[in-house]
N, C-alpha and C positions, 0 to 999 in steps of 0.2 A: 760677552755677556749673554748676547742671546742665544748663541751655541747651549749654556748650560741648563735655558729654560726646557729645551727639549727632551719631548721624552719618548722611551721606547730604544729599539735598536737598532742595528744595522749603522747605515752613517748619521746617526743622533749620537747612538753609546760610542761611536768611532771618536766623534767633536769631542762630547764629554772627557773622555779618556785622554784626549789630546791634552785640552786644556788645561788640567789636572797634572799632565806628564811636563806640561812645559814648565808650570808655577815652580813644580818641584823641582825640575830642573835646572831654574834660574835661582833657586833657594842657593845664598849662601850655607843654611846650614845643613844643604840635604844633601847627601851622596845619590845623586841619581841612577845609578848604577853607570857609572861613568859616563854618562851621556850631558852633555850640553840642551840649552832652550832651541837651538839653531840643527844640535843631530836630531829633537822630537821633532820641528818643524820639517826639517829633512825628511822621515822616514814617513811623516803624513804624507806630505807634497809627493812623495814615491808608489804611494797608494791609491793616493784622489783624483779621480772618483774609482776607477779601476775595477775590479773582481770581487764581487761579495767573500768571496774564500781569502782573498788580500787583504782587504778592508777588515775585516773578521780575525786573522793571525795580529793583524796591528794592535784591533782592538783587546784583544786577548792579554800579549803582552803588555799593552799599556797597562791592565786592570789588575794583571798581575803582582806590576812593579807599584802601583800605585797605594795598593790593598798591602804591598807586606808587612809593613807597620810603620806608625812613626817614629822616626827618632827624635822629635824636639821634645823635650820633658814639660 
């Protein structure tokens, strides 16, 4: 919860992006791009705190996958 109070970027937008990748991830009705709550949490934990250029590609794709649209009607 308080990950999503933050703002700005770097490892805030990294948290945000996370958080958001996990929900949907654990969605039964979302295709996460075949990824699990347990691969988002995986691919953070492989990053954190690590390499602003590391940190930064995770963030990236998270925002990617998260932004490409909904599918629940």
């Amino acid at each position: 919860h308080a990950v999503l109070k933050k703002k700005g970027g770097g490892l805030n937008a990294l948290g945000r992006h996370t958080v958001a990748a996990f929900l949907n991830a654990e969605s039964e009705n979302v295709n996460y791009h075949g990824m699990t709550g347990a691969d988002v949490v995986g691919a953070f934990n492989d990053v954190f705190p690590g390499t602003k250029p590391e940190s930064n590609q995770l963030k990236n794709l998270f925002a990617a996958q998260n932004e490409a649209g909904c599918p629940l009607n």
